[in-house]
C-alpha positions as CSV (number, residue, x, y, z in Angstrom):
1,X,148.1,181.3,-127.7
2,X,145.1,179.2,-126.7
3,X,146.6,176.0,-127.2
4,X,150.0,177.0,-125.1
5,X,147.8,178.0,-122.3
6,X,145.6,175.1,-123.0
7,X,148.7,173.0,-122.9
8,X,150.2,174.3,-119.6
9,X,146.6,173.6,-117.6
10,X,147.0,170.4,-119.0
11,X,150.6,169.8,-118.2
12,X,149.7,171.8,-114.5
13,X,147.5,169.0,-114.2
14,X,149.5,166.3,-115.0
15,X,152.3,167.0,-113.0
16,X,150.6,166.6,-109.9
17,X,150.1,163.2,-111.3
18,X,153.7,162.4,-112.0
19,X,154.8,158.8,-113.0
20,X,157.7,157.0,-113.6
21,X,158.4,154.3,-116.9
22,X,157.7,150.9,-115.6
23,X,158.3,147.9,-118.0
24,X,155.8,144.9,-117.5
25,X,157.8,142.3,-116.1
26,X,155.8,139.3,-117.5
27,X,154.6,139.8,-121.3
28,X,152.1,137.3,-120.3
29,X,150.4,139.1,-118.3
30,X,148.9,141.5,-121.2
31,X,146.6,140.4,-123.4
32,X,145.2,141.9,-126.6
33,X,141.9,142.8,-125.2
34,X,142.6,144.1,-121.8
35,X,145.3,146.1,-120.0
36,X,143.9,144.1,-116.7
37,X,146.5,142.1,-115.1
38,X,143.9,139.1,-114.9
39,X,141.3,137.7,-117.1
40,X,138.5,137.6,-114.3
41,X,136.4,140.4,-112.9
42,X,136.5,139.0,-110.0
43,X,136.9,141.3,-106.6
44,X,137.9,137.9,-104.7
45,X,137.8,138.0,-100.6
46,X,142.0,136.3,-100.1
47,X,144.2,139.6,-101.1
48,X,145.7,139.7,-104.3
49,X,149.1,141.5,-104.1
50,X,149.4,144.9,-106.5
51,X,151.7,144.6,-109.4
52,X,152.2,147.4,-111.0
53,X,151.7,147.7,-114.0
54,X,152.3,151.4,-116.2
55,X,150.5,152.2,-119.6
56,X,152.3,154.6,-121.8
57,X,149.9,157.5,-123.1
58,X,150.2,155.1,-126.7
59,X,149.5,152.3,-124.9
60,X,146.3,154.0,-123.1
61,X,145.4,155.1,-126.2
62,X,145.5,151.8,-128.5
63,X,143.4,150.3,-125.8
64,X,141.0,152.9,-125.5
65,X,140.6,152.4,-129.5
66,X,138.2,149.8,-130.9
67,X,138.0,146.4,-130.2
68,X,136.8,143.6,-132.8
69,X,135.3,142.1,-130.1
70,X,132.2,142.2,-128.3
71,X,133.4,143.0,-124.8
72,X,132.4,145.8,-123.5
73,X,135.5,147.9,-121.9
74,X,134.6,150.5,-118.5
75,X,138.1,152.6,-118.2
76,X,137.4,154.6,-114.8
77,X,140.5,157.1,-114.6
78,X,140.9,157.8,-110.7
79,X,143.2,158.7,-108.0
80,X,143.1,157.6,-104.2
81,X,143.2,161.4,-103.1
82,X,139.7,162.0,-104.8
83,X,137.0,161.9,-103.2
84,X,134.4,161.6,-105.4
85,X,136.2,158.6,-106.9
86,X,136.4,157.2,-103.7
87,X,132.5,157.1,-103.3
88,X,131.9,155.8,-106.5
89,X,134.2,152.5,-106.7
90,X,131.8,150.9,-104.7
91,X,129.3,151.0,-107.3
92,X,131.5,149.9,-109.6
93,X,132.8,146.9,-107.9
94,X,128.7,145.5,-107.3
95,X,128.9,145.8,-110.9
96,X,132.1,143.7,-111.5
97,X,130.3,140.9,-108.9
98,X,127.0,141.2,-110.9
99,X,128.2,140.9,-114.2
100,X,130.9,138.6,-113.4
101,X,131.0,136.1,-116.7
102,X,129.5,138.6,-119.3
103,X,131.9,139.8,-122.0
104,X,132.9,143.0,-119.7
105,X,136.6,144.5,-118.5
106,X,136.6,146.9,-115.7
107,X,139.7,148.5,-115.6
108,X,140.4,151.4,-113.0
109,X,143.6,153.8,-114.3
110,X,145.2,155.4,-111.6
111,X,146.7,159.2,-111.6
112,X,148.1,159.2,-108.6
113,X,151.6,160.2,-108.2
114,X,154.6,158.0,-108.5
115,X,155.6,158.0,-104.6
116,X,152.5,156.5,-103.8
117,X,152.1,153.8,-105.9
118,X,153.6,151.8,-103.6
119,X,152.3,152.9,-100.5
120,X,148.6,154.5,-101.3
121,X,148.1,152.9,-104.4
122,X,149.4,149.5,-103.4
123,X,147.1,149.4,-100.3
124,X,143.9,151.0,-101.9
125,X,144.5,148.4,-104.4
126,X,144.7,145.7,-102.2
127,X,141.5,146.5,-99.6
128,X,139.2,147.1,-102.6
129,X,140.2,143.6,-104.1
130,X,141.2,145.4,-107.1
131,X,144.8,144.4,-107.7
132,X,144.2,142.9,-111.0
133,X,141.7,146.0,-112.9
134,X,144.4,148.8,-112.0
135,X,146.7,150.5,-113.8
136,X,149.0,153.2,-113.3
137,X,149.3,156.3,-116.3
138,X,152.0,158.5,-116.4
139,X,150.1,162.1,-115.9
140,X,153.6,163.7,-117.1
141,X,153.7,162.1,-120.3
142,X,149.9,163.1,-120.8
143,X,149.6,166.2,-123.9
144,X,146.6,168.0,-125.3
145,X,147.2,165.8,-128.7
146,X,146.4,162.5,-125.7
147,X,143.0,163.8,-124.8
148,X,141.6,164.9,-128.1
149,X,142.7,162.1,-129.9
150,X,141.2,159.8,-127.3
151,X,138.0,161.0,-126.3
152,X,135.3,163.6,-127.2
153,X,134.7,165.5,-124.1
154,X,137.3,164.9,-121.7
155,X,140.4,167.0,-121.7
156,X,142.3,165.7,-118.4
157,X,140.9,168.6,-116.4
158,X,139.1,166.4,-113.9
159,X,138.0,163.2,-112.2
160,X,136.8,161.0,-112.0
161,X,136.3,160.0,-115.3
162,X,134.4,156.9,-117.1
163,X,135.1,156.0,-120.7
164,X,133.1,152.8,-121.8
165,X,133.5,151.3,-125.6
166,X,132.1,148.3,-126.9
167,X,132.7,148.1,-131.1
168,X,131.5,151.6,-132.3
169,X,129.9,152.7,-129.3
170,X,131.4,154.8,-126.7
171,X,129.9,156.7,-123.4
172,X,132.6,159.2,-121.7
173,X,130.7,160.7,-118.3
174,X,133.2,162.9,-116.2
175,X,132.1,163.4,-112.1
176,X,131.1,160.8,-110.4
177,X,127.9,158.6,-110.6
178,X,125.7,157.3,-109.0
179,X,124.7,153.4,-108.9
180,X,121.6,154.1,-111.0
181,X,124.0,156.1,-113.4
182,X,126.3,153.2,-113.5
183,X,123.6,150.8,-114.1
184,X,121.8,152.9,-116.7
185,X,124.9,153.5,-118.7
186,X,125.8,150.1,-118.6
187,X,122.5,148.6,-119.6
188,X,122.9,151.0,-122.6
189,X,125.6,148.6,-124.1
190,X,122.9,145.5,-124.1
């Protein structure tokens, strides 16, 4: 009984996130080690129009698995509606500029739902100079079996979310943070 009302709060949830299936257009533009449409962090001043560009909940999975790499992956699950993700992607993209050249991927996975994409999503996307680090996730597709087999803590109940991995090590912080957070969880990684 718990994991069928567990299942419909998480499915409740999701569906206010609805998405559609979107295939990549261009195979080039995924690589092995990042879902981020380009290979810079770069939040560049000229506006870099949105693609988008959907992860299945397999696809957000495998790249939320372990990397035989030494990058280190930040994976900040947001939607434009939230306010508390709002206030914290500016932390994030100081981060981007200061660490711009180290082995780091920021990518920002959107749940917002599939009408705004192109309209809210598109133009958020666009003004933060964030075209190429977000991704769109199908909330509908999300289950129960997504969340625990992916992370620790985090069940889908809220956002904003951070999941970092680099090799072994992984830091999962659901709310928002602060710059000091950021920095401190980051610096953990070194």
């Amino acid at each position: 009984m718990k994991k069928v009302i567990f299942g419909l709060m998480v499915l409740a949830t999701a569906a206010s996130c609805k998405k559609e299936t979107n295939v990549v257009e261009n195979a080039e533009n995924k690589t092995s080690d990042s879902i981020t449409v380009s290979e810079s962090n770069e939040a560049s001043a000229a506006v870099v129009p949105f693609k988008k560009v959907e992860l299945s909940p397999a696809e957000a999975s495998k790249f939320m698995g372990k990397q035989n790499n030494d990058t280190l992956y930040v994976n900040n699950f947001f939607a434009t509606w939230c306010g508390p993700c709002m206030q914290e992607i500016p932390h994030f993209k100081k981060k981007m500029e200061e660490m711009k050249g180290q082995p780091v991927k920021f990518t920002f996975v959107d749940l917002d739902q599939k009408e705004d994409w192109d309209t809210k999503v598109k133009k958020f996307a666009e003004e933060q100079g964030l075209s190429n680090h977000v991704v769109l996730l199908d909330g509908s597709k999300l289950t129960p079996e997504f969340f625990a087999s992916t992370f620790k803590n985090w069940n889908g109940g809220a956002i904003p979310f951070t999941y970092m991995r680099k090799g072994d090590k992984t830091d999962e912080t659901l709310g928002s943070m602060s710059e000091e957070m950021l920095t401190e969880k980051l610096n953990s990684f070194k």
